[in-house]
TORVEXMI-894512 format. One record per atom (N, C-alpha, C, CB): residue in three letters; x, y, z. Coordinates in steps of 0.001 Angstrom, whole numbers, plus 524288, in hexadecimal, padded with zeros to 5 digits. Glycine has a CB too. Layout:
<rs>
AlaXYZ
...
</rs>
This chain:
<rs>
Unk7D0CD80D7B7CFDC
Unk7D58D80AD77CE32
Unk7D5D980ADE7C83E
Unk7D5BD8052F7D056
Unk7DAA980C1D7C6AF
Unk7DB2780BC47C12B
Unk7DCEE806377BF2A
Unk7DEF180FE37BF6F
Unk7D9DB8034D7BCE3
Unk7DBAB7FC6B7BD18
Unk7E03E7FCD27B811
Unk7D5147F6C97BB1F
Unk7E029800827B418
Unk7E4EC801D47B11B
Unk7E8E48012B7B262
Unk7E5878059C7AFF8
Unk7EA4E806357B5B9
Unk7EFE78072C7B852
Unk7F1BD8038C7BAE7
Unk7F05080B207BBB2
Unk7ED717FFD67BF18
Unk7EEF67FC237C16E
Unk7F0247F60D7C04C
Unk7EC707FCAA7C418
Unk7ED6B7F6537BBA8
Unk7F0377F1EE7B71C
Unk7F4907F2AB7B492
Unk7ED497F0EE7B2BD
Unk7F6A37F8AC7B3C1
Unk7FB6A7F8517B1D4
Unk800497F9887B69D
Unk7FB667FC457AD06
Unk7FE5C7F9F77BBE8
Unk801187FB327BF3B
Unk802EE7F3E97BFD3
Unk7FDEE7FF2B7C41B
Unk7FE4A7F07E7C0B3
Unk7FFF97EBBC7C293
Unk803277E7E47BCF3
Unk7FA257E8CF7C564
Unk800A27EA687B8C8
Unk803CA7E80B7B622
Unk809B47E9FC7B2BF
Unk8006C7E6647B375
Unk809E57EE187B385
Unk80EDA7F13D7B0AC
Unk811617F2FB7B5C4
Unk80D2C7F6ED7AC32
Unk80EB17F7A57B6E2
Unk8106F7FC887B897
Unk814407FAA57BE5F
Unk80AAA800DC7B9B6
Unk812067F7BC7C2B5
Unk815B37F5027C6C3
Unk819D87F5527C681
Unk815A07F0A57C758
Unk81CCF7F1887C1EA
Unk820E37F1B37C19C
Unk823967F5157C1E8
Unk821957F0447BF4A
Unk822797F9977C098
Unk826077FEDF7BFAA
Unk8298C800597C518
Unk821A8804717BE30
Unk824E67FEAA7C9CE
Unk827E6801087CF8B
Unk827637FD3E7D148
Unk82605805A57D361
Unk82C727FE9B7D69D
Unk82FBB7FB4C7D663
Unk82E647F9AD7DD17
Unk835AF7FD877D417
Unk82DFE7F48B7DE1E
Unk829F27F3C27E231
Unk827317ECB07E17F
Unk824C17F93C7E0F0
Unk8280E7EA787E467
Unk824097E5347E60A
Unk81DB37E5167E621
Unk825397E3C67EBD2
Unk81CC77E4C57E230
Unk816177E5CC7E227
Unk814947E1AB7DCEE
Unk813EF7EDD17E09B
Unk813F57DC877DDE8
Unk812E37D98B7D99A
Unk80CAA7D9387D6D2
Unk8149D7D4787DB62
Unk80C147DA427D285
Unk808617D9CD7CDBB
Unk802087D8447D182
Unk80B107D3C27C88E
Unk8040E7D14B7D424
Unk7FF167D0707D6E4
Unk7FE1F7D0DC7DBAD
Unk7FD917CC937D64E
Unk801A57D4907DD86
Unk800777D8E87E15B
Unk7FDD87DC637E05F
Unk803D77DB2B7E2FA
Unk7FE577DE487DD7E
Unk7FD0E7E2EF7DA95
Unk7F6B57E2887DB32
Unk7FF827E2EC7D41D
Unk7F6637DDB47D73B
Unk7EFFD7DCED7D666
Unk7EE037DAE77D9C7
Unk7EE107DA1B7D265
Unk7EEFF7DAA97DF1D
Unk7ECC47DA1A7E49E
Unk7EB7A7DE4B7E67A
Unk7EFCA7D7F57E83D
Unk7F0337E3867E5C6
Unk7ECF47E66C7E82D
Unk7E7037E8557E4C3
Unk7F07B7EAD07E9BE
Unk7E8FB7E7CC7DFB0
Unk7E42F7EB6E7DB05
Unk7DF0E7E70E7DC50
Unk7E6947EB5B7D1C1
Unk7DDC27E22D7DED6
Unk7DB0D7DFDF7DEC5
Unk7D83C7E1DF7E4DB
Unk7DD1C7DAFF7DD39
Unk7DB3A7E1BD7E8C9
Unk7D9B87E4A27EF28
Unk7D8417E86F7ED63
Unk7DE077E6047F3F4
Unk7DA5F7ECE17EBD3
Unk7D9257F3BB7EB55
Unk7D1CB7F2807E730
Unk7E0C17F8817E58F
Unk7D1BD7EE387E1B9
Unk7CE0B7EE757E03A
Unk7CA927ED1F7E225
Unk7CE0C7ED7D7DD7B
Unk7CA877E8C27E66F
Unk7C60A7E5F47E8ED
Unk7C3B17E9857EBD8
Unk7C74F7E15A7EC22
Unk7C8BE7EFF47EEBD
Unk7C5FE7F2C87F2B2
Unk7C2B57F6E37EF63
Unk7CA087F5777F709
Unk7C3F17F63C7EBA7
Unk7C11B7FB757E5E6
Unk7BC047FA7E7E79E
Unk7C1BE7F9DA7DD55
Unk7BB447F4807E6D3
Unk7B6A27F0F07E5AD
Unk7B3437F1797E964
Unk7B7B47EB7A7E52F
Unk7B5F17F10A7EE68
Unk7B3727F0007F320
Unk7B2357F6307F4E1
Unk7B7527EC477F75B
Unk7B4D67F9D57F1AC
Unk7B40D800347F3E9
Unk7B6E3800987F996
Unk7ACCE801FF7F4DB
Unk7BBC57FDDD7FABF
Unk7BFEF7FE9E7FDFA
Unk7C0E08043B7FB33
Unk7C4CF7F9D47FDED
Unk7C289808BA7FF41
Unk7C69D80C067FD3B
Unk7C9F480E2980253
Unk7C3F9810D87F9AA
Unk7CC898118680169
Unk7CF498131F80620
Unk7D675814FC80267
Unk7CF2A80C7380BC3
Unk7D8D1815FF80737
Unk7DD488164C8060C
Unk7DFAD8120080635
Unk7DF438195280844
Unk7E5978130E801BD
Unk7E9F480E9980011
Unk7ED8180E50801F9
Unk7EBDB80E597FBEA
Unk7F1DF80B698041A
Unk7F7D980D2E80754
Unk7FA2B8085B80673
Unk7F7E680EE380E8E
Unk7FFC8809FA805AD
Unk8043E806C38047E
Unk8087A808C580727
Unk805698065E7FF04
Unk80AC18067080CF4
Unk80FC88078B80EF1
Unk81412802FF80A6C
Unk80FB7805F7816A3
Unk816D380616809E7
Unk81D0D803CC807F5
Unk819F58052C8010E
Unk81F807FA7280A5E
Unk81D65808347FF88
Unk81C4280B007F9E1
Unk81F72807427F6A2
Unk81E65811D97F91D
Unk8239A807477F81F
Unk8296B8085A7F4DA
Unk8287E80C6F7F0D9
Unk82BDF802D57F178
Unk8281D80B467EC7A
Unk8276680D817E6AB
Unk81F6980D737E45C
Unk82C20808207E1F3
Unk81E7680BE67E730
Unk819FE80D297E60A
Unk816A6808C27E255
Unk81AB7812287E3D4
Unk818538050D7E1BB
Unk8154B800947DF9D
Unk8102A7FD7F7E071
Unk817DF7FDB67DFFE
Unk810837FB4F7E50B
Unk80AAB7FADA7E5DD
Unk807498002C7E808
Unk809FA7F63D7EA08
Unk80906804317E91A
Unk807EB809627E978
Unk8041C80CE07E4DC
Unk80D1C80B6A7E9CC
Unk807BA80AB77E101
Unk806AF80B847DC0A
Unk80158809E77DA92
Unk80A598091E7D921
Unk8018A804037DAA2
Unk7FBB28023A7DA1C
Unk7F878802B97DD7F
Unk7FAFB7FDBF7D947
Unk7F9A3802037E1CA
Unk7F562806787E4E7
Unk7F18180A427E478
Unk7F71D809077E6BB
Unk7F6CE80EA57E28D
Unk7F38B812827E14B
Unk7EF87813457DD3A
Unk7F60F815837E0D5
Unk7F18580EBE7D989
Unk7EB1E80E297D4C8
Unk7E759809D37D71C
Unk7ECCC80B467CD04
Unk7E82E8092B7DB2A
Unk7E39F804DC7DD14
Unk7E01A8089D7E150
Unk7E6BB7FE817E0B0
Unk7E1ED80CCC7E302
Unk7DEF28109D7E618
Unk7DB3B813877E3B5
Unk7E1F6813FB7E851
Unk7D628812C07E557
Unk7D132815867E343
Unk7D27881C457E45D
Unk7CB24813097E6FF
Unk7CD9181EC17E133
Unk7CEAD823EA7E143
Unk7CCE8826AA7E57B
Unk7CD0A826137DD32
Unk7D21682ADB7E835
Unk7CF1682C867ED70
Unk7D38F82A4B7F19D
Unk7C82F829527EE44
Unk7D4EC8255E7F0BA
Unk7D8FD821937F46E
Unk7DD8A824FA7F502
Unk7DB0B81B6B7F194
Unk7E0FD823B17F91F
Unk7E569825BD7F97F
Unk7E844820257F9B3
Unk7E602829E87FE2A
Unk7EEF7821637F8E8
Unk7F14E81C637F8F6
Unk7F62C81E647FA24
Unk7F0E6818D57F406
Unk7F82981C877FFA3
Unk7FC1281F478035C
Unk8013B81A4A801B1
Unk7F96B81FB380B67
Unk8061B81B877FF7C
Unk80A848172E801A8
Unk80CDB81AE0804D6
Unk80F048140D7FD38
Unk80F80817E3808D5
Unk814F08161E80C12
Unk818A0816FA80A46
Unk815FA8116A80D37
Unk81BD88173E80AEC
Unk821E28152280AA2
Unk824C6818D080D13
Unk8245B81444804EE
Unk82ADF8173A80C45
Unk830E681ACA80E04
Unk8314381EB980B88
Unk836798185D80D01
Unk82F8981C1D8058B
Unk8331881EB0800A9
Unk8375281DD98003B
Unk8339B8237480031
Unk83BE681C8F800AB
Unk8407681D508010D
Unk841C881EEF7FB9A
Unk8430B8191580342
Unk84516821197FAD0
Unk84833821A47F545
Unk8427D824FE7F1C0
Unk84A92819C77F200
Unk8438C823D67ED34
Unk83F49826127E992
Unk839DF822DF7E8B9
Unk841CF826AC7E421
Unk8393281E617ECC5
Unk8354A81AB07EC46
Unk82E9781EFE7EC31
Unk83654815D07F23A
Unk82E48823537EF8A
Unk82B15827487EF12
Unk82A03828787E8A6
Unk82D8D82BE27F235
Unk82C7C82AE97E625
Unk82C7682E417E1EE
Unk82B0A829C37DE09
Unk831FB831B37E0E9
Unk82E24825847DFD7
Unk82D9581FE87DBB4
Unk8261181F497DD22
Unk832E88184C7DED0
Unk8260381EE97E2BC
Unk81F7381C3C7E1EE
Unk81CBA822127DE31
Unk81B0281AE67EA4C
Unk81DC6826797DFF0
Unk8191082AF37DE44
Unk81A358292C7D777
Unk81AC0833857E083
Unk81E578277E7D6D3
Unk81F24828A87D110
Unk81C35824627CDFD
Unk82564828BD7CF74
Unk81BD681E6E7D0AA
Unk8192681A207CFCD
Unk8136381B1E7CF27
Unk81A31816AA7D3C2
Unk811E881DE77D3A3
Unk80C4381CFE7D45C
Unk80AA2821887CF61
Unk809BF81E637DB81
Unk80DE8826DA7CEF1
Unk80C62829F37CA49
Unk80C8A8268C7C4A1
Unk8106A82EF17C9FE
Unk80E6C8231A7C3A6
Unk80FB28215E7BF47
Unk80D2281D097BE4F
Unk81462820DE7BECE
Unk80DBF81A127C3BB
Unk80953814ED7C283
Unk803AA812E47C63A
Unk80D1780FA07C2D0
Unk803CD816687C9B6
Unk7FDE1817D37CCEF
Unk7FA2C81C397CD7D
Unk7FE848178B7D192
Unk7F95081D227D119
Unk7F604821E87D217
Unk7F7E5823A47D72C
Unk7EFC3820E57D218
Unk7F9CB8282A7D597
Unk7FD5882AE67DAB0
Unk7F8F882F4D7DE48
Unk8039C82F4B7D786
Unk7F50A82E187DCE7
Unk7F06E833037DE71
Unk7F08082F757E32A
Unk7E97D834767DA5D
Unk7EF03832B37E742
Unk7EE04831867ED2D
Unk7F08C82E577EF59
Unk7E9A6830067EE72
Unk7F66A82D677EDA0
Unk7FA8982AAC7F158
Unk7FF9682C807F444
Unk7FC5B827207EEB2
Unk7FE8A82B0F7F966
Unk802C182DF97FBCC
Unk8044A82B8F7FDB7
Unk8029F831977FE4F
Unk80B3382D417FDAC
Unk80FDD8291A7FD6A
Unk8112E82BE4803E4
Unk815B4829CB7F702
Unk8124A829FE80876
Unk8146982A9380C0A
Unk81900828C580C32
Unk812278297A80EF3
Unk81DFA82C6980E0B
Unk821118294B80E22
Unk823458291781626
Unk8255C82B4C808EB
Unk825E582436815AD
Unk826AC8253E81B5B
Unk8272881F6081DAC
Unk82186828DC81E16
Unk8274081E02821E5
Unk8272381A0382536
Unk8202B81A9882730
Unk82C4E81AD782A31
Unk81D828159F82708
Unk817CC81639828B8
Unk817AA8172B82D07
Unk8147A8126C82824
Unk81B1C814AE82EB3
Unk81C208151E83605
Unk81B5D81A6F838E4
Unk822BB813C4837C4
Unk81EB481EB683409
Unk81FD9821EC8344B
Unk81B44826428366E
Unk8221E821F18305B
Unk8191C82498832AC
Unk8111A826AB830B8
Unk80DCA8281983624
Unk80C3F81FA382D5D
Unk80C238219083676
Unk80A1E8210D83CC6
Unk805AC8214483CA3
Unk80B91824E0840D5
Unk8037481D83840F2
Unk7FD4C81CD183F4F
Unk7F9B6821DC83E4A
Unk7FA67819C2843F0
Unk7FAD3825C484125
Unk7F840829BC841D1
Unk7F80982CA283CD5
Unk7FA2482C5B845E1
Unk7FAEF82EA6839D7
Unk7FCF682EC483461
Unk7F9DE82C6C830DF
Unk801C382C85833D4
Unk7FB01827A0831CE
Unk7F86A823FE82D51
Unk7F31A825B782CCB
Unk7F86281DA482E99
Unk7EFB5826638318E
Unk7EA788279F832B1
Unk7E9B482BB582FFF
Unk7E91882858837D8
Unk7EB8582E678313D
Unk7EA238342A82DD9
Unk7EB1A834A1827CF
Unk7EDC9838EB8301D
Unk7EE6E83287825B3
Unk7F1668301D8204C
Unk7EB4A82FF781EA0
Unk7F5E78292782065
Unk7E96C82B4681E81
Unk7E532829E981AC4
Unk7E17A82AE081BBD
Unk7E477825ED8197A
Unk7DDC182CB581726
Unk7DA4683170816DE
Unk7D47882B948182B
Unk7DAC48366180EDE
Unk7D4F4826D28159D
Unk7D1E1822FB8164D
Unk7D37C81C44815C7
Unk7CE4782482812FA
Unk7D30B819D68188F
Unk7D3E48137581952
Unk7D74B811008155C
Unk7CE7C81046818F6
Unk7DB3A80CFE817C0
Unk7DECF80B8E81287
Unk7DB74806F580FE8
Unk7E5AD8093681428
Unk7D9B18073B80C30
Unk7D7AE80230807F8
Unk7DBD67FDFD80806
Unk7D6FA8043180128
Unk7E1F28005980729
Unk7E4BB7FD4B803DE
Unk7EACA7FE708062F
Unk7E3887FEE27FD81
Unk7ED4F7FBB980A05
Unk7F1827FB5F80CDD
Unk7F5167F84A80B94
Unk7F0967FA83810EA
Unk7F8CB7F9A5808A5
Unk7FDDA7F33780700
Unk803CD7F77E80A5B
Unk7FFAE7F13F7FB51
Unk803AB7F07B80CF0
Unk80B017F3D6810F9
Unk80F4F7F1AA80D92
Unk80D3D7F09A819A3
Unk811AE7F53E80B6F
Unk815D97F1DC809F8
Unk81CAE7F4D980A20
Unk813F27EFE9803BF
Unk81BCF7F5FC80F99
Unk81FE87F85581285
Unk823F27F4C781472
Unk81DD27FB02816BA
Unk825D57F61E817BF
Unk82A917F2D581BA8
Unk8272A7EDEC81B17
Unk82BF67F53482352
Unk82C767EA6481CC1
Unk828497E3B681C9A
Unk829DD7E17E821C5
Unk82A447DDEE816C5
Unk82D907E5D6826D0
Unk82DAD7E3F482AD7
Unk829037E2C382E1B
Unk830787E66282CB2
Unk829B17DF6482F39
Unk823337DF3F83578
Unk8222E7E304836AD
Unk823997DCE783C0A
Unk826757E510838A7
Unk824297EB9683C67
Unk822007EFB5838BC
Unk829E47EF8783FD4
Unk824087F13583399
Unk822757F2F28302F
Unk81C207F2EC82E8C
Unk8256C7F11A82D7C
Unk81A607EDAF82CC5
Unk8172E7EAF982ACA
Unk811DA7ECF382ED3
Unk8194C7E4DF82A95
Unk8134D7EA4383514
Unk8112E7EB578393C
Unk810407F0388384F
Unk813A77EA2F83D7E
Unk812357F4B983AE3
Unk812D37FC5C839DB
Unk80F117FBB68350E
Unk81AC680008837A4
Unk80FE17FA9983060
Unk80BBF7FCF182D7A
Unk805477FB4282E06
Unk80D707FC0C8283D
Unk805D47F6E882F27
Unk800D07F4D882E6D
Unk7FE967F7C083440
Unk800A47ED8282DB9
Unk800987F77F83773
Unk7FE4F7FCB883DF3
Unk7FC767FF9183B66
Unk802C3800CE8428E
Unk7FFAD802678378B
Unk7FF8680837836BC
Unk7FC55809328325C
Unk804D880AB4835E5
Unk7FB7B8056C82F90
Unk7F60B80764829EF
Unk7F1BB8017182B08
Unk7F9F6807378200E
Unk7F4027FD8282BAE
Unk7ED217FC3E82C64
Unk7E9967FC3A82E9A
Unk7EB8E7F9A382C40
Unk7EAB68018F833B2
Unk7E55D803EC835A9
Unk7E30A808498312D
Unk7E66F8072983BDC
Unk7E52D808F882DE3
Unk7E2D180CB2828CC
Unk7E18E8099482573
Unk7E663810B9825E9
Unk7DF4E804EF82359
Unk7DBFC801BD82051
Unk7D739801CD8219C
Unk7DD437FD1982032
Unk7D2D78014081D59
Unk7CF308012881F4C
Unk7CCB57FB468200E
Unk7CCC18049781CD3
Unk7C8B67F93C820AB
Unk7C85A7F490820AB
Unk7C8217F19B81CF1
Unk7C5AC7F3B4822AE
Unk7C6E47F173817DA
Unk7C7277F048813CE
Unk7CD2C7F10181019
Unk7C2F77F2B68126D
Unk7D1817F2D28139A
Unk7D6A57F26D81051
Unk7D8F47EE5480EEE
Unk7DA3E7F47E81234
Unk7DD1A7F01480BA4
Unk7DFE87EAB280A24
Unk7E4977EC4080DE7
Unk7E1A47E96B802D9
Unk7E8247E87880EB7
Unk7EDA67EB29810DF
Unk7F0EE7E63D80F7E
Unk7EDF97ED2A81832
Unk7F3FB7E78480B40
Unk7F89B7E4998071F
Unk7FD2D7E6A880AEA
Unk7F9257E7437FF50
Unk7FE247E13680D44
Unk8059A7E18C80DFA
Unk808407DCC080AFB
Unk8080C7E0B881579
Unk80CCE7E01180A4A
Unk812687DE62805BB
Unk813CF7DADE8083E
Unk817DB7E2628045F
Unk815C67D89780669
Unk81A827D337805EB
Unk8183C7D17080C58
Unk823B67D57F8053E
Unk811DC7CEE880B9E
Unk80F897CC21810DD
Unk811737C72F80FD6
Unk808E27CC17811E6
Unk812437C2C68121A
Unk812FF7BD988134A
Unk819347BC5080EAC
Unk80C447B9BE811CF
Unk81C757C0BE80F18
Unk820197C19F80B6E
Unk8243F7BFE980F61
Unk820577C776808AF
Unk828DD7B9F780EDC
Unk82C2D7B8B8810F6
Unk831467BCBB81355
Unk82D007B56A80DF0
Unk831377C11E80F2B
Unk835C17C5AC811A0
Unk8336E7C7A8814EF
Unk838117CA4780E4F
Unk82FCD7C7FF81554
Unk82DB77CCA5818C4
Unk829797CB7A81D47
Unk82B197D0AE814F9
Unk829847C6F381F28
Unk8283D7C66D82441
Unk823FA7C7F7827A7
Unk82B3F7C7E3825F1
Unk826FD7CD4F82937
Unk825357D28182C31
Unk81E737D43B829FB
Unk82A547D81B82A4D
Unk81F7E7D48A8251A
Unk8197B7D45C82468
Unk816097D2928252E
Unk818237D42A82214
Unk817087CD3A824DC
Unk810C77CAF1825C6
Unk810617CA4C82A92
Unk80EFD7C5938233C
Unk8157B7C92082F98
Unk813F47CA398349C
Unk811EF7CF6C8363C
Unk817CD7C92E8376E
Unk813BD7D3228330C
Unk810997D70F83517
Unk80B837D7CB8337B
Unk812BB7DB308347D
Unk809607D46B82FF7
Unk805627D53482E87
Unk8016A7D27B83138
Unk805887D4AA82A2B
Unk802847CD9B832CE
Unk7FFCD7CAB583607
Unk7FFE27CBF783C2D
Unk801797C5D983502
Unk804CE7CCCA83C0F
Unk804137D06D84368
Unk7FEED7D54C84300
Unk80BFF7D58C84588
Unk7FFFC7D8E983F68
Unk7FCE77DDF98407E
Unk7F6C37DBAC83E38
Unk7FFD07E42283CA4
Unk7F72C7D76A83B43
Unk7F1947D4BB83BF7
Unk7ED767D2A683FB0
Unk7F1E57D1A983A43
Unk7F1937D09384368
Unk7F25C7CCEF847E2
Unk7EFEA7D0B984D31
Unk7F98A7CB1284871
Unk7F20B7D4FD84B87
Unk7F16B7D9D884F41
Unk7EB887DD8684D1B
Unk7F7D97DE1684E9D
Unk7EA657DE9A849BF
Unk7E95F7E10384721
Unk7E20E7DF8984938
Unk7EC927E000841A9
Unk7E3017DA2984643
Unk7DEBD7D709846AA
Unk7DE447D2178477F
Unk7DCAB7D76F84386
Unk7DFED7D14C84D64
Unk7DFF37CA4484ECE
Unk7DCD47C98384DF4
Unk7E0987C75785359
</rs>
């Protein structure tokens, strides 16, 4: 990790793109990703729901060397070209690959083959419907390894509901 870039990412550089990813967010994830440095966690990184590439961004300088770091998204519009252009300018664009598509789309079987080794580091921050929420977490947190983190967006967040029931159902299920 370059603690440089990522001091001027959390303290300047953020702002630039354009995206919900607050300061002491930020330094939650750089504090998880460092503790797994520490602990010699490694594995692969993944982020469904890109938009523009913001917490993407920091991501990719929190990924050790060797890591791969896969986002998600639609893309719609120029949000693609916007993240490659972010992460060239204010991350490390080496070993990240941007899928674009519906995850649904993918399919477990897919996914399996996708990653070359175990996800370290999983944040959903896709659709915030239940069913959504539900579908992803099926579909990638049998690819964590045991020691991952897995960050979902706007959890115990009054708009959005759907999340944390889905989070606690596929918990519920997962591991009564």
């Amino acid at each position: 990790m370059n603690i440089e870039k990522i001091q001027y990412f959390i303290s300047e550089a953020h702002q630039s793109i354009d995206g919900w990813f607050f300061p002491l967010d930020q330094l939650i994830f750089f504090e998880l990703a460092s503790l797994q440095n520490r602990l010699n966690i490694s594995g692969d990184m993944c982020e469904i729901g890109v938009w523009q590439g913001k917490s993407l961004t920091l991501l990719s300088l929190l990924k050790a060397k060797g890591e791969r770091l896969y986002g998600f998204d639609l893309f719609v519009d120029d949000n693609e070209a916007l993240t490659e252009a972010n992460l060239a300018q204010f991350g490390c664009p080496d070993n990240v690959v941007l899928k674009k598509g519906l995850t649904s789309d993918i399919g477990a079987a897919n996914l399996d083959t996708m990653f070359e080794t175990a996800l370290r580091f999983l944040h959903i921050d896709a659709g915030h419907e239940y069913h959504e929420v539900l579908e992803q977490l099926e579909l990638f947190v049998p690819l964590v390894s045991d020691q991952a983190v897995i960050s979902m967006d706007d959890y115990q967040d009054r708009e959005f509901p759907g999340i944390e029931a889905a989070v606690l159902d596929f918990a519920e299920r997962d591991r009564p």
